[in-house]
N, C-alpha and C positions, 0 to 999 in steps of 0.2 A: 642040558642042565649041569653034566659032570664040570662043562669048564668052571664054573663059578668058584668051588671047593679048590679046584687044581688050583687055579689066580692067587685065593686064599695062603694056600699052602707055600708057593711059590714065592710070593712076596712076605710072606714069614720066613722062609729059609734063605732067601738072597736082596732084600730090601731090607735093612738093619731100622733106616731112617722112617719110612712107614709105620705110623704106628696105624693098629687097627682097634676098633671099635664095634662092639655089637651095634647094628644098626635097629633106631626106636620104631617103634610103630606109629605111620601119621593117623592124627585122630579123625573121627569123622565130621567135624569142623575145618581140619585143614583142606579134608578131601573136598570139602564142600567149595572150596574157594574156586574148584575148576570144573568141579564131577557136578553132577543134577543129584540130591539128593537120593532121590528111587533107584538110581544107577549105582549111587555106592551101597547102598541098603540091599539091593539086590547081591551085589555081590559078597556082602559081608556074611549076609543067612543065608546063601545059596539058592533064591528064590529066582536067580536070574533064568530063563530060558532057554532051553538047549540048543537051537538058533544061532543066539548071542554068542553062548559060551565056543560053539564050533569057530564063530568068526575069530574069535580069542587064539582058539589052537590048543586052549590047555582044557582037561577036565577039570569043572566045580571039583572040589574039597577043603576043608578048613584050612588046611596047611597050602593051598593058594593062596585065599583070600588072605591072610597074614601073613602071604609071603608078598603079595601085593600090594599091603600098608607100608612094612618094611623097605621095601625098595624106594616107594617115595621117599619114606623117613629118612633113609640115608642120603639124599640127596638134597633132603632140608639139612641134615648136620653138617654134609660137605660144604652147603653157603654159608652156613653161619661160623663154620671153621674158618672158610676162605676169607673173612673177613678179619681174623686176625692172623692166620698161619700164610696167606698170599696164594696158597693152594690146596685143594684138597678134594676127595672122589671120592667117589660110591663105584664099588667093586662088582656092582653089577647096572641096574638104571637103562636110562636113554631110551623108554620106552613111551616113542614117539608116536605110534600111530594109533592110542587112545586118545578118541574124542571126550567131549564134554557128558554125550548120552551112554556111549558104548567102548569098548574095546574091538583092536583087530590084531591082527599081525603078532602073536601075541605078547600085545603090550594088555594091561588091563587099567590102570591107571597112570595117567602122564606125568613122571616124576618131574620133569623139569618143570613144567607147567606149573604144577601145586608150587614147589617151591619160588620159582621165579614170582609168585603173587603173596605166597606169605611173605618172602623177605623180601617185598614192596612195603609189606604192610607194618612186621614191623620195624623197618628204618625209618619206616613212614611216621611213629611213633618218637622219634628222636631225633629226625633229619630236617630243616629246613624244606629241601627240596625231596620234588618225590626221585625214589629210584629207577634209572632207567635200566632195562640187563638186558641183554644182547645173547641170543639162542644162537651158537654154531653148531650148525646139525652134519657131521662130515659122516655119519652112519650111509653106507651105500644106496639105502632106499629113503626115499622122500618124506620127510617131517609130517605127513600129512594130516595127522592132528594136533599137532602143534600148532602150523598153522591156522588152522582152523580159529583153533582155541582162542587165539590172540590176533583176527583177522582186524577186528577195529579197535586193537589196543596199541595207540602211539606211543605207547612206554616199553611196548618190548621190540625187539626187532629181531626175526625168527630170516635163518638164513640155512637154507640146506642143500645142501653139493652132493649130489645124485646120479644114479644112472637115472639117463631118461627112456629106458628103456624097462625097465627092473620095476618092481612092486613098490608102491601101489601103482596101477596100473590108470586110477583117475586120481590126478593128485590133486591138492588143495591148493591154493597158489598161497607161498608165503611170502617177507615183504621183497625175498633176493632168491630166487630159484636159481640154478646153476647146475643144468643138465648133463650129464657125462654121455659119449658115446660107448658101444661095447667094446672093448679091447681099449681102452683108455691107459695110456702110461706115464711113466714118473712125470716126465718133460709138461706132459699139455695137463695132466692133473696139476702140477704145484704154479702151472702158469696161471690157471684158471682159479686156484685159492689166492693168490695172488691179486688178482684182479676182483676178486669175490670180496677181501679184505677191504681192498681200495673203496669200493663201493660202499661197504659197510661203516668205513671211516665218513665218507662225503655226506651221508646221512641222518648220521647216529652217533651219540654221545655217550654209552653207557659207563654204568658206574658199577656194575656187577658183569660176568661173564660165566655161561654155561656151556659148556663143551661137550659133546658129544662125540667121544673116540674112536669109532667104530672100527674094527678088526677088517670087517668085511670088503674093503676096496683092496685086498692083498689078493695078489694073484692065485695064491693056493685057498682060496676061499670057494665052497660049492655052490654059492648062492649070490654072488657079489658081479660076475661079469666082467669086473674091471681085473687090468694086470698090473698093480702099484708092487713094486719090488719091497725087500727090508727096508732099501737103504730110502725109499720114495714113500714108503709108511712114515719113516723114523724123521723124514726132514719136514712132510704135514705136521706130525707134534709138534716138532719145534719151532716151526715157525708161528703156528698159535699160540705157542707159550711165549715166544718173542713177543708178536701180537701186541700181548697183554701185558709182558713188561713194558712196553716201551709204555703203556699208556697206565703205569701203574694199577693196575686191574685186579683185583680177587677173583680170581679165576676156582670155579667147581667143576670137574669132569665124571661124566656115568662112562661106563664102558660099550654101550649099545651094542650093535649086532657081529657077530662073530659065529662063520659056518665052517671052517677050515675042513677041509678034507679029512687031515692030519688037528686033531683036539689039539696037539701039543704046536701047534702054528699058530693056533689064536690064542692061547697064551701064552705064548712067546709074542707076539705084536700086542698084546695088552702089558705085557713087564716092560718093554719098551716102550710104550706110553709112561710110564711110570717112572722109569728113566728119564726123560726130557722133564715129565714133574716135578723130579727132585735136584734138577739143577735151577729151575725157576724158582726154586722153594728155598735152596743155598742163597742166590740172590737174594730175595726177599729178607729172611730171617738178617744177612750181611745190611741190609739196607736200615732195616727197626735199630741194628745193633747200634750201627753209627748215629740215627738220629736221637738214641735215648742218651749216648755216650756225649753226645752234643747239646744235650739236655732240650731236645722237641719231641714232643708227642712221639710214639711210633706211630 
């Protein structure tokens, strides 16, 4: 938990461009768009089962449960930012392996999930067409309620790059699985995101983007298995933020899992994510500038 406050800190004292924001708490209407109601009610009054909560990882207390609203919430402001700023994160999130009933892994409620359905809903309110958003789940371990969540929904398109070896241990298939082997390096991982994009593009048309950064594919990670160097973290961000410009994209990133041996290694690979953010975010803002100077829309 220490990392989250360090990231904080960190990107206050050497990200100038960042601005940060208290993150809102999602309400239990938003949660309801993904969660079973009994499931959020359960874990709002702590009513939920010791059971459950073991699968979670974390102990019931108030200061969970509203730390579990909040994490979504942030992940709704980071879409609804990315749609004018071209980018924007939630400093914590990516907590993919809540399903619809329960929590695991501990994730407790699926932030991209809720979000990726509110801000369906409301663009859906102002959009012609409905929104499609495209889940890149590059966290170590496998989306596996994510995909769940959105198994018969042809408007999101859930894609997660995994060891196939590493937890969860039964996965859920999403619509682009992309297994890693263990000792996996720079070369065959960014060949394999590569080919994972290509796929993603021959399919799918989205008009929103959620990115999931995960810390955990860096060699000095306790839990990850794979051996992705600095320099083979730093060139995955970028090329998802390429990605995204090239197709003009609002792109929103959580920072998912992150076990570093060394605390101070996964926030060093999460300010590096952060870094590739903020040159995608110079583009963008350079791009509005010219079009308003041109007198079109940004």
């Amino acid at each position: 938990m220490a990392k989250y406050q360090l990231l904080r800190d960190a990107l206050a004292a050497q990200r100038p461009e960042v601005r940060l924001a208290q993150a809102p708490p999602a309400s239990d209407g938003e949660l309801a768009l993904v969660h079973s109601p009994a499931y959020v009610a359960a874990i709002c009054d702590g009513s939920i089962a010791p059971a459950a909560m073991r699968e979670i990882g974390f102990p019931w207390s108030p200061a969970m449960a509203e730390r579990a609203r909040r994490s979504v919430g942030a992940t709704i402001a980071a879409c609804r930012a990315a749609f004018n700023e071209g980018v924007s994160a939630n400093i914590a999130g990516g907590t993919h392996h809540a399903a619809a009933d329960r929590g695991g892994g501990f994730c407790v409620f699926n932030d991209a999930a809720v979000a990726a359905r509110l801000m369906q809903a409301e663009r859906g309110r102002t959009h012609r067409s409905p929104l499609k958003v495209a889940i890149i789940d590059l966290d170590v371990h496998q989306g596996n309620g994510t995909a769940g969540i959105f198994r018969n929904d042809a408007s999101v398109f859930t894609l997660s790059m995994h060891g196939q070896k590493n937890f969860p241990f039964r996965k859920v298939a999403s619509d682009l699985d992309v297994d890693l082997p263990d000792g996996c390096r720079d070369d065959e991982y960014l060949h394999a995101l590569e080919s994972a994009l290509e796929e993603l593009d021959r399919r799918f048309e989205p008009g929103l983007a959620i990115y999931l950064a995960g810390a955990d594919p860096h060699e000095g990670d306790r839990l990850g298995r794979l051996k992705l160097s600095w320099d083979g973290l730093e060139a995955r961000d970028r090329r998802v933020f390429e990605w995204a410009w090239q197709r003009q994209l609002p792109l929103a990133f959580a920072m998912a899992g992150g076990y570093g041996i060394r605390i101070e290694d996964t926030v060093q690979a999460q300010l590096n994510t952060f870094g590739a953010a903020a040159q995608y975010w110079r583009r963008w803002q350079a791009r509005a500038s010219q079009r308003c100077s041109s007198g079109q829309a940004p």
